[in-house]
TORKOL-4160 file (C-alpha; in steps of 0.2 Angstrom, whole numbers, padded with zeros to 4 digits, m for minus):
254
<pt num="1" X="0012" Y="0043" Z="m0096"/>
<pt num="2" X="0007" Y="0026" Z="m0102"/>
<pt num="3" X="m0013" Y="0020" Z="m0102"/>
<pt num="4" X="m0005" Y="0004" Z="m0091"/>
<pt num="5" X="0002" Y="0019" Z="m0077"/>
<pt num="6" X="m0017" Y="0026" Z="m0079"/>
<pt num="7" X="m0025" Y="0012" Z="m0077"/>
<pt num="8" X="m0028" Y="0012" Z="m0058"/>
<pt num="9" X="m0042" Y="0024" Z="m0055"/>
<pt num="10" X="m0054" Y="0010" Z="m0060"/>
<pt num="11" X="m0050" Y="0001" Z="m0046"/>
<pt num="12" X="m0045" Y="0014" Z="m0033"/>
<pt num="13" X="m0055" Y="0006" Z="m0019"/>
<pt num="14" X="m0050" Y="m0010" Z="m0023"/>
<pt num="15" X="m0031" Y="m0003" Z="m0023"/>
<pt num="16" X="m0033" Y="0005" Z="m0005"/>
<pt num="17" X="m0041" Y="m0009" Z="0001"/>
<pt num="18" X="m0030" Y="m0024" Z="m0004"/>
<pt num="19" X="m0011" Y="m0017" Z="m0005"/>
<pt num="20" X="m0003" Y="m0015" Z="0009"/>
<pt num="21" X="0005" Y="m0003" Z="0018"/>
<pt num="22" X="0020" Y="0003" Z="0024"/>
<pt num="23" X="0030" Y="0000" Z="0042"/>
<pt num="24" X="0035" Y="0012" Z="0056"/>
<pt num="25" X="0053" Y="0005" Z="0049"/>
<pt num="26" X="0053" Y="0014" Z="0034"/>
<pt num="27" X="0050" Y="0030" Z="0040"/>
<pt num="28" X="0064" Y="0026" Z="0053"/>
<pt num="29" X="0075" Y="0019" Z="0037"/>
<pt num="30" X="0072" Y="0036" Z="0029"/>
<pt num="31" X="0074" Y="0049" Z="0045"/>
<pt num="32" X="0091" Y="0039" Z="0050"/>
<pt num="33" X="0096" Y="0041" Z="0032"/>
<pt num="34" X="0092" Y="0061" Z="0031"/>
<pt num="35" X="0101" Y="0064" Z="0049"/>
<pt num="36" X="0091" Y="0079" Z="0053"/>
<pt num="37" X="0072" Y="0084" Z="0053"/>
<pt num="38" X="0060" Y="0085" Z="0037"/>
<pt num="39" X="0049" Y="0100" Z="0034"/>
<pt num="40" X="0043" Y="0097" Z="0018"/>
<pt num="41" X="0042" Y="0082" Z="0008"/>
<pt num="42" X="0034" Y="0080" Z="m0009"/>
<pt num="43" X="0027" Y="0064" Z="m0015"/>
<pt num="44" X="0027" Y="0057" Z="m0031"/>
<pt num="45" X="0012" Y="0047" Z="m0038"/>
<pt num="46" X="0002" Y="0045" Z="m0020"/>
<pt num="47" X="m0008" Y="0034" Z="m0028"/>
<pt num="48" X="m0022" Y="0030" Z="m0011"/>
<pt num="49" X="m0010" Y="0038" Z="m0001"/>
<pt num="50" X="m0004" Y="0023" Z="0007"/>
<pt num="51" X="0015" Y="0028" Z="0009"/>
<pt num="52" X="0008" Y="0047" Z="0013"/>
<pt num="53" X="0001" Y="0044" Z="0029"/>
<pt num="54" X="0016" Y="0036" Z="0036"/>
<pt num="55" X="0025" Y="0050" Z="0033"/>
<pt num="56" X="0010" Y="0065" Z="0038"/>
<pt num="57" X="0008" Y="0056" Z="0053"/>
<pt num="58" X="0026" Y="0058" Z="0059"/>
<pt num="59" X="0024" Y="0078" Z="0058"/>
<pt num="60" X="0031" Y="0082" Z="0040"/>
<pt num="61" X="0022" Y="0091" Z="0029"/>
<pt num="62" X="0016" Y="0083" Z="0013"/>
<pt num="63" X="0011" Y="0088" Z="m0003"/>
<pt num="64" X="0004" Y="0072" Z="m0012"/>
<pt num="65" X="0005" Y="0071" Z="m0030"/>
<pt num="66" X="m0008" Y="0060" Z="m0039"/>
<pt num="67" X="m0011" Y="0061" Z="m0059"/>
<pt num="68" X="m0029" Y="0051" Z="m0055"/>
<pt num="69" X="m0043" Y="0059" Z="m0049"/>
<pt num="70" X="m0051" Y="0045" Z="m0041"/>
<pt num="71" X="m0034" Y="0037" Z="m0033"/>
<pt num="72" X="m0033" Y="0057" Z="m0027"/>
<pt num="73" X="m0052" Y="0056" Z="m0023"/>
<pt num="74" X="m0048" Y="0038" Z="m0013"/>
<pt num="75" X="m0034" Y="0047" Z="m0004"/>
<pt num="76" X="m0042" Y="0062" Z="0001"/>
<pt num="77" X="m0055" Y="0052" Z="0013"/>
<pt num="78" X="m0040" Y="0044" Z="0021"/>
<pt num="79" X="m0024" Y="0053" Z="0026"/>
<pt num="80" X="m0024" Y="0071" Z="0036"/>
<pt num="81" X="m0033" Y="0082" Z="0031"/>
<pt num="82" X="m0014" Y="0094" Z="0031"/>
<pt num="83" X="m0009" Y="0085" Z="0018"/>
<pt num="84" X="m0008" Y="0095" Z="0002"/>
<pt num="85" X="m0014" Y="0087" Z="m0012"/>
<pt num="86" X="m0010" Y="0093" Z="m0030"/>
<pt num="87" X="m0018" Y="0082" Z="m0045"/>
<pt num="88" X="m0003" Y="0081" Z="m0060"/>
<pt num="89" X="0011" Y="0070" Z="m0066"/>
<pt num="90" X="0027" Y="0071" Z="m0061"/>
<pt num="91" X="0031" Y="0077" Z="m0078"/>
<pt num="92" X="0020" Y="0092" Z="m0076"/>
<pt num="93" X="0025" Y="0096" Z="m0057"/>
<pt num="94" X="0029" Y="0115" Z="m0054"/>
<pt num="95" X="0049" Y="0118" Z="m0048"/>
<pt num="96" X="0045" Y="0131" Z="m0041"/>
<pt num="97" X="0046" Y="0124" Z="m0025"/>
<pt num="98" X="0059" Y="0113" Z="m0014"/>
<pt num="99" X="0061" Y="0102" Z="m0001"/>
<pt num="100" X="0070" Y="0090" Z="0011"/>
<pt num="101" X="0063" Y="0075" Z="0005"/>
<pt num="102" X="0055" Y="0067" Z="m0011"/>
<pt num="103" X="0049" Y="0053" Z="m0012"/>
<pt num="104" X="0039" Y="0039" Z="m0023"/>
<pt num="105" X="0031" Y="0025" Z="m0015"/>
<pt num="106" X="0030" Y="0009" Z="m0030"/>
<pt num="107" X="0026" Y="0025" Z="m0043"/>
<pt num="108" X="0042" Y="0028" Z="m0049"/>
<pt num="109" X="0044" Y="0017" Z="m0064"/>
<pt num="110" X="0029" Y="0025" Z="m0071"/>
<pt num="111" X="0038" Y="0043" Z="m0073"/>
<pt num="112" X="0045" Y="0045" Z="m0092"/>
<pt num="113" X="0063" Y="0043" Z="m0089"/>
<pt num="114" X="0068" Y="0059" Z="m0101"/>
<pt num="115" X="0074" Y="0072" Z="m0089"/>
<pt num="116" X="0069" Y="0062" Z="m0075"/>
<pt num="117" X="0083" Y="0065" Z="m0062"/>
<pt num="118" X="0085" Y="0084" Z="m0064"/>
<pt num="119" X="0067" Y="0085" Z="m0062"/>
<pt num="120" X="0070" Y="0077" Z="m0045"/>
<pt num="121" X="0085" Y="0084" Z="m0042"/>
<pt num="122" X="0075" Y="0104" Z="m0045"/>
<pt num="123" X="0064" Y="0101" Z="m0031"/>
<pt num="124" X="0076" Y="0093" Z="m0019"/>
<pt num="125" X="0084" Y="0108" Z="m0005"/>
<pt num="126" X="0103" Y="0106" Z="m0007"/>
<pt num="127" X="0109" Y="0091" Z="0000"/>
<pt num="128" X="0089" Y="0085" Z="0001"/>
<pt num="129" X="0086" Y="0066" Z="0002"/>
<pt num="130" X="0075" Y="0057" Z="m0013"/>
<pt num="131" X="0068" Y="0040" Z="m0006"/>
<pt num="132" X="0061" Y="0026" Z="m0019"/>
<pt num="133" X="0054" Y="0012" Z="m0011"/>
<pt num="134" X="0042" Y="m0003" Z="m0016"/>
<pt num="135" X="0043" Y="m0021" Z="m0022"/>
<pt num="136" X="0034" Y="m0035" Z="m0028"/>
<pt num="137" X="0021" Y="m0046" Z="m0017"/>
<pt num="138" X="0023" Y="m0063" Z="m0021"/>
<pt num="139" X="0018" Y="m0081" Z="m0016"/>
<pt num="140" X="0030" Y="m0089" Z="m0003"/>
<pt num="141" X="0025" Y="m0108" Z="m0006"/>
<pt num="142" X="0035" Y="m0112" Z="m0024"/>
<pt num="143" X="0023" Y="m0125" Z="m0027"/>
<pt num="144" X="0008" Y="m0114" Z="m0026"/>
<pt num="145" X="0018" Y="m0099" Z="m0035"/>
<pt num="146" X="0020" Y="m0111" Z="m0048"/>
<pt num="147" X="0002" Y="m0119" Z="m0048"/>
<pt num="148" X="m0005" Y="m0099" Z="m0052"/>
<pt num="149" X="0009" Y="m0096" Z="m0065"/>
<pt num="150" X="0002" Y="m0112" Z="m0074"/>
<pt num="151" X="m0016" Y="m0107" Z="m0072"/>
<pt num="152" X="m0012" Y="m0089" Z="m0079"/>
<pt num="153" X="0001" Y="m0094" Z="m0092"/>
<pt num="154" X="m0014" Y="m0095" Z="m0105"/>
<pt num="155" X="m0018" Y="m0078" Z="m0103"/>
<pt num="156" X="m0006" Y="m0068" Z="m0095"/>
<pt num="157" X="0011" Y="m0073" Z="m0099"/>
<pt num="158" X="0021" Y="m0063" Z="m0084"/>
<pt num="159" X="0015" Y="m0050" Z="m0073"/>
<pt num="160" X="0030" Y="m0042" Z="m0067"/>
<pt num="161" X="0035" Y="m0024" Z="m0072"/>
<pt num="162" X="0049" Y="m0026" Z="m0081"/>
<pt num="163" X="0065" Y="m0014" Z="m0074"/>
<pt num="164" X="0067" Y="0004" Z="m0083"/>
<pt num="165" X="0083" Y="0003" Z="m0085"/>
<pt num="166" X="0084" Y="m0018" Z="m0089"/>
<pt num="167" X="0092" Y="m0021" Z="m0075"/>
<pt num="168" X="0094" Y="m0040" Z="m0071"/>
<pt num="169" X="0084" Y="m0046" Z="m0056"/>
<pt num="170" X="0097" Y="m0055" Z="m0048"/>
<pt num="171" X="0109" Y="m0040" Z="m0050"/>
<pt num="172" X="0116" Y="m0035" Z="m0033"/>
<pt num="173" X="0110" Y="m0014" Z="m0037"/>
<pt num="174" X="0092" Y="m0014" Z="m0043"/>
<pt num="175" X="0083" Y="0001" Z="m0054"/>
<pt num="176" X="0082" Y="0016" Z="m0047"/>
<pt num="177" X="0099" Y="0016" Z="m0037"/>
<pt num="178" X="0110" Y="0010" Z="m0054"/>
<pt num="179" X="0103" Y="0026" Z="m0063"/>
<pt num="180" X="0104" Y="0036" Z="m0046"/>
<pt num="181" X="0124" Y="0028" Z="m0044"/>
<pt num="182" X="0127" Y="0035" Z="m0064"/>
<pt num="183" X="0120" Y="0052" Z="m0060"/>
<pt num="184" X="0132" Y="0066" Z="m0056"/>
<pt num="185" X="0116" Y="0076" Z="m0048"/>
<pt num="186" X="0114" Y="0064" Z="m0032"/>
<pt num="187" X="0127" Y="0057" Z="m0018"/>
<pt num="188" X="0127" Y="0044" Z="m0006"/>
<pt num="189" X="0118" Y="0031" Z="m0016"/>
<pt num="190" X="0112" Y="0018" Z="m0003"/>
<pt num="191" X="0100" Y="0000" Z="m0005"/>
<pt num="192" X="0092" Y="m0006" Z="0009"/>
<pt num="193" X="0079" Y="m0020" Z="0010"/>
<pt num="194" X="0064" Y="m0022" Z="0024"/>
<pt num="195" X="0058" Y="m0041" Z="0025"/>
<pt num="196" X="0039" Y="m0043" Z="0027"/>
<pt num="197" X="0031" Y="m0058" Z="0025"/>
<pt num="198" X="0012" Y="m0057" Z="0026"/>
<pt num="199" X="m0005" Y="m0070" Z="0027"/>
<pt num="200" X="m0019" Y="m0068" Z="0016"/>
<pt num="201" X="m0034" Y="m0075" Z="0010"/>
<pt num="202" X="m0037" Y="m0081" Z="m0007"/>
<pt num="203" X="m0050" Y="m0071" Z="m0010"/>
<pt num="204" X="m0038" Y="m0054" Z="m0003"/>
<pt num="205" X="m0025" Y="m0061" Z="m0013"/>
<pt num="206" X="m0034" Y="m0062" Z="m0028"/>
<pt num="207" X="m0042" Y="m0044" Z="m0023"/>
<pt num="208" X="m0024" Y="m0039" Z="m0023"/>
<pt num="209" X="m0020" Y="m0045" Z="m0040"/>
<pt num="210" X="m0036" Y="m0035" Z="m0045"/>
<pt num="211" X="m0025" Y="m0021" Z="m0043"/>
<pt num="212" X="m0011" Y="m0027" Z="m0053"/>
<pt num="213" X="m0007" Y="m0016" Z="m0070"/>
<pt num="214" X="m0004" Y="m0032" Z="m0080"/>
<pt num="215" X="m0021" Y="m0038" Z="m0075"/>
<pt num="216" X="m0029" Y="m0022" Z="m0078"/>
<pt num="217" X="m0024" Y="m0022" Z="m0098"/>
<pt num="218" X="m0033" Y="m0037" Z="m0101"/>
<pt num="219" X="m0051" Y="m0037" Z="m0109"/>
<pt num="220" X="m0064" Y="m0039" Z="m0094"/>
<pt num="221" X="m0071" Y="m0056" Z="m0098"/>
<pt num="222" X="m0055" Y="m0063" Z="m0100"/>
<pt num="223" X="m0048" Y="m0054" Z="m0084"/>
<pt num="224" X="m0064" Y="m0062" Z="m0074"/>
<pt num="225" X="m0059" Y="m0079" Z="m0082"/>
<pt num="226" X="m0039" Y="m0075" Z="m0077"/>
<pt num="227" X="m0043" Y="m0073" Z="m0057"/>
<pt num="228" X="m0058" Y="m0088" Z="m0057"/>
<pt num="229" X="m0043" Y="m0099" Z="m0065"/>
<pt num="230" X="m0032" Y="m0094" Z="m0050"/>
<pt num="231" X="m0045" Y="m0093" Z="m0036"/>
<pt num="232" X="m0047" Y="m0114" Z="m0039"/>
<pt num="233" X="m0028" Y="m0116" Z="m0038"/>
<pt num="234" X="m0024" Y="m0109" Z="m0022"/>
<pt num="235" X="m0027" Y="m0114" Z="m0004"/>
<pt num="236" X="m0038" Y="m0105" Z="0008"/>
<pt num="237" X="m0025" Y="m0094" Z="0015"/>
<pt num="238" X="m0010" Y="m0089" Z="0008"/>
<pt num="239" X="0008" Y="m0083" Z="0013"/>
<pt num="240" X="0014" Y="m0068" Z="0005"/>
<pt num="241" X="0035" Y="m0062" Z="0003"/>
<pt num="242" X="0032" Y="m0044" Z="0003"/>
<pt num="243" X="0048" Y="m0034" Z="0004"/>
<pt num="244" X="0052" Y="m0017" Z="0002"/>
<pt num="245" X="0068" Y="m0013" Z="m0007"/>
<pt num="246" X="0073" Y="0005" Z="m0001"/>
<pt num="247" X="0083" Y="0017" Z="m0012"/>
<pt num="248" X="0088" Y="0032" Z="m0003"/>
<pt num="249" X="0102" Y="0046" Z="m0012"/>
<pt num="250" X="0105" Y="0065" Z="m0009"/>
<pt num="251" X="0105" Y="0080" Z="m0020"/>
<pt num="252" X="0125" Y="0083" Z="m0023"/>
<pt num="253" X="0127" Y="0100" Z="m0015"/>
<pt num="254" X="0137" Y="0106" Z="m0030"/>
């Protein structure tokens, strides 16, 4: 796992405070999709456990895995206290157990793609559902999305997280559902997108960049000197385009 994928613990409170959450629709999304009750789900990097409660709450049983100790120490004080947790990377997950859903809430990406899907695939049921879901947060306005590229461009080129697989962004099928499409060990391949548009503060806005991996690999003095740049750019409050792009397959019974 890359020092970028590890990078989040240092900001763990920061992370559950200022990224949000996920809706009541997802978890609808997800159950319409499976077309029968979840027992067990497994989740992959839990991160603060922000998609885990949504899904704990609703009655299935989670086991929440978290390769950070204090993202898993953040998650612990917050979801139920039936949640499972297990502190390892995805890579180093047991199969020695299965279930009727698994899932990775904007944690996916950072899974080594060697051997990735039969890894997923071992500890799906037969005909088990595997949900990927996240998405960027980014500034509505155009002129100020373009006023905070300018300020960071001399110190942080981009920071998006390029697709795995090098998928264009304006392709129709995003990562994870073109490798999921290629794969012989999943069916049903489906992309769904939820439209959320949020308001912010600056100051939660640039707390929300404070949890940004891109951010994180800069040296501190010039990562405090990145977010003041931004913070003189941007008006007092802030809209936000915030959607969830849902990838949902099934483990091919064969």
């Amino acid at each position: 796992m890359s020092a970028r994928a590890l990078s989040f613990g240092a900001v763990a409170g920061a992370y559950e405070r200022f990224r949000p959450g996920y809706p009541d629709e997802l978890l609808d999304l997800v159950m319409t999709y499976a077309g029968r009750p979840m027992g067990s789900a497994l989740e992959i990097g839990a991160g603060t456990g922000k998609a885990t409660r949504l899904f704990a709450a609703h009655g299935i049983a989670v086991t929440a895995t978290e390769p950070d100790p204090a993202m898993l120490a953040e998650l612990v004080k917050s979801v139920p206290q039936k949640v499972r947790t297990v502190r390892a990377a995805f890579e180093d997950l047991r199969l020695d157990e299965t279930h009727g859903l698994v899932y990775a809430a904007a944690a996916l990406h950072w899974t080594r793609p060697e051997g990735r899907w039969p890894r997923v695939a071992a500890l799906l049921e037969p005909e088990g559902v595997f949900a990927s879901f996240g998405g960027a947060v980014r500034l509505a306005d155009p002129a100020v999305e373009e006023s905070v590229r300018a300020a960071r461009a001399p110190f942080l080129d981009d920071d998006d997280i390029p697709s795995p697989d090098g998928t264009a962004p304006d392709e129709e099928v995003q990562w994870p559902g073109t490798e999921l499409q290629r794969s012989p060990l999943f069916t049903d391949v489906r992309q769904t997108v939820i439209e959320r548009r949020l308001r912010m503060s600056a100051p939660d806005y640039l707390g929300h960049l404070s949890t940004v991996s891109a951010y994180l690999q800069l040296a501190p003095e010039k990562r405090e000197l990145t977010y003041a740049v931004i913070g003189r750019v941007l008006p007092g409050m802030v809209e936000i385009n915030a959607d969830i792009v849902v990838h949902l397959a099934r483990r091919h019974p064969g």
